[in-house]
N, C-alpha and C positions, 0 to 999 in steps of 0.2 A: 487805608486799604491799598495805596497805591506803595506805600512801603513795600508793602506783604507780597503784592504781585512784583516788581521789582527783585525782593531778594528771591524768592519762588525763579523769575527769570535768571539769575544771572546763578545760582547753586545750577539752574539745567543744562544754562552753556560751559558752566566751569564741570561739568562731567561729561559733557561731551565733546569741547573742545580740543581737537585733533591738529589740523594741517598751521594753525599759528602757533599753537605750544611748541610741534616739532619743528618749527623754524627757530624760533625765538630764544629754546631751553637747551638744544642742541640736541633732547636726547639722550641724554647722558643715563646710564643704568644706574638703578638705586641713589640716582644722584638729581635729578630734574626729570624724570620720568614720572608720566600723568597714568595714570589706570587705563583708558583708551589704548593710550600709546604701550602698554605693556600688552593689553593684549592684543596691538598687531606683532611686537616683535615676538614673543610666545608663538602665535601662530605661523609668522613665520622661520619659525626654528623648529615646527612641528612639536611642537609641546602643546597639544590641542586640549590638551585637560586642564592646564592652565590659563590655556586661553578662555576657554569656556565655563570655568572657573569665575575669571576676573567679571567676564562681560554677565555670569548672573550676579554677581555684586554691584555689576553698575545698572543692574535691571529692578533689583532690591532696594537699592537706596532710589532709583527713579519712584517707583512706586511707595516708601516713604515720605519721599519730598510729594504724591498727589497726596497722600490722607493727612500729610500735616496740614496744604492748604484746603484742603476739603473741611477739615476741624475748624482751623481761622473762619473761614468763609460762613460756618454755620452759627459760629461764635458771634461776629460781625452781625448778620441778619437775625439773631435772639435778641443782640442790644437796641439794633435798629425798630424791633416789633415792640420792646418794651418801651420804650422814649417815646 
C-alpha cells in the first residue's frame, strides 16, 4: 500500500509542479514545457481559452488519478476482509 500512496503522491506533484520545473527546464516551448507552466504562458499572452483548456485537463486527470486510488484502496480492504 505504501507503493500505491507513493506513486499516487508523486503523479500529484509531477502535475503540479510549477516554480522548480521553470527553473530547472528553462521553459522552453513545445520543448520542456510542463502543462502548468503552459497554462500560465497561454494566460499570459491572453489566450484564456487555452489556458482554461489545459487547467481542465489538469483537473481531469487530478480527478482520475482520486478514483484510480479509491479503486486500489477498495481493492486492498476486500483482500484484507478476505484473509
Amino acid at each position: 500500500m505504501g507503493i500505491t500512496y507513493g506513486v499516487i503522491l508523486t503523479n500529484a506533484r509531477a502535475m503540479g509542479e510549477f516554480g522548480a520545473v521553470s527553473v530547472v527546464s528553462g521553459n522552453i516551448a513545445k520543448k520542456t514545457q510542463t502543462l502548468p507552466l503552459f497554462v500560465e504562458d497561454a494566460y499570459k499572452q491572453y489566450a484564456t481559452q487555452a489556458a482554461f483548456s489545459a487547467a481542465v485537463v489538469l483537473g481531469l486527470l487530478a480527478v482520475v488519478t482520486l478514483v484510480l486510488k479509491e479503486i486500489l484502496e477498495r481493492k486492498t480492504r476486500i483482500k484484507e476482509v478476505e484473509e
